[in-house]
C-alpha positions as CSV (number, residue, x, y, z in Angstrom):
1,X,4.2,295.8,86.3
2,X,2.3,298.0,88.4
3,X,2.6,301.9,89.1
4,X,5.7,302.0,87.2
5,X,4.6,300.9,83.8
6,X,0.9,301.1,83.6
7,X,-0.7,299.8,80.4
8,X,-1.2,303.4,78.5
9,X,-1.0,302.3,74.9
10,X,-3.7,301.2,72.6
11,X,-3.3,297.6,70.9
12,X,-3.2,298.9,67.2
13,X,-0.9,301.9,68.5
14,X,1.8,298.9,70.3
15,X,1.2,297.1,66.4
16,X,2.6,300.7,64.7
17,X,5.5,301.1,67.4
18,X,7.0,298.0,67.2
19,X,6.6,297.8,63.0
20,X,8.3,301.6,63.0
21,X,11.1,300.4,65.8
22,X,11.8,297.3,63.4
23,X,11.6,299.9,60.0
24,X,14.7,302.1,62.4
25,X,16.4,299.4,63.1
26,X,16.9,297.9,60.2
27,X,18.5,301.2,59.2
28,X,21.7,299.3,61.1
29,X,22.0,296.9,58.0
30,X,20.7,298.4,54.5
31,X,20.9,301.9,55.6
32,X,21.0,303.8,52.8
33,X,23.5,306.6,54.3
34,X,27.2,305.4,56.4
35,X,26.4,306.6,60.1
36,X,22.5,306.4,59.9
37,X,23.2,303.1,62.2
38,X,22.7,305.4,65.3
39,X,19.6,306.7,64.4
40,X,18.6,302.8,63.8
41,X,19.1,302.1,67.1
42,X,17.0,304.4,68.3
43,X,14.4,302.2,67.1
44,X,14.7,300.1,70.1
45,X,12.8,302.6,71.6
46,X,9.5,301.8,70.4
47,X,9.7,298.5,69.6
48,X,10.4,298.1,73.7
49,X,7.4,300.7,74.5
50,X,5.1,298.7,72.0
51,X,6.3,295.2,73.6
52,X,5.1,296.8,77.4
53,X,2.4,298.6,76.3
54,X,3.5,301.2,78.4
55,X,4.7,304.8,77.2
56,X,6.8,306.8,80.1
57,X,6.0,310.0,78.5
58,X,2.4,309.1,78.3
59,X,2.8,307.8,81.9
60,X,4.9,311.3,83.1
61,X,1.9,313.5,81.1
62,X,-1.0,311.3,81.9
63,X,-2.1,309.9,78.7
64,X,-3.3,306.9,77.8
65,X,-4.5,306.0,74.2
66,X,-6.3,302.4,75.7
67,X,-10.3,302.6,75.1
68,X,-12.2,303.8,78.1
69,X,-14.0,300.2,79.7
């Protein structure tokens, strides 16, 4: 991956963003509230940043949540 998408994300950390993108999306099909669909697919978002490992934010503002080696 290189430069672009540098490992910045701790292992339990990619765990919690994929489990919270699957919670969102599954707004899409027993939302409790018409419309909330949208906000479930935001939750591709983290479950796509917790598959990489890589956060751009993290990568834009230079953290990374990996343990020092």
């Amino acid at each position: 991956m290189g430069d672009m998408l540098p490992k910045n994300e701790h292992p339990i950390e990619r765990g919690f963003r994929v489990v919270a993108g699957v919670g969102l999306l599954s707004l899409l099909v027993v939302g409790p509230v018409p419309g909330w669909g949208l906000a479930g697919l935001i939750g591709l978002v983290p479950i796509a940043t917790g598959v990489l490992g890589s956060c751009p934010i993290y990568t834009v503002l230079g953290v990374s949540t990996l343990p020092k080696e």
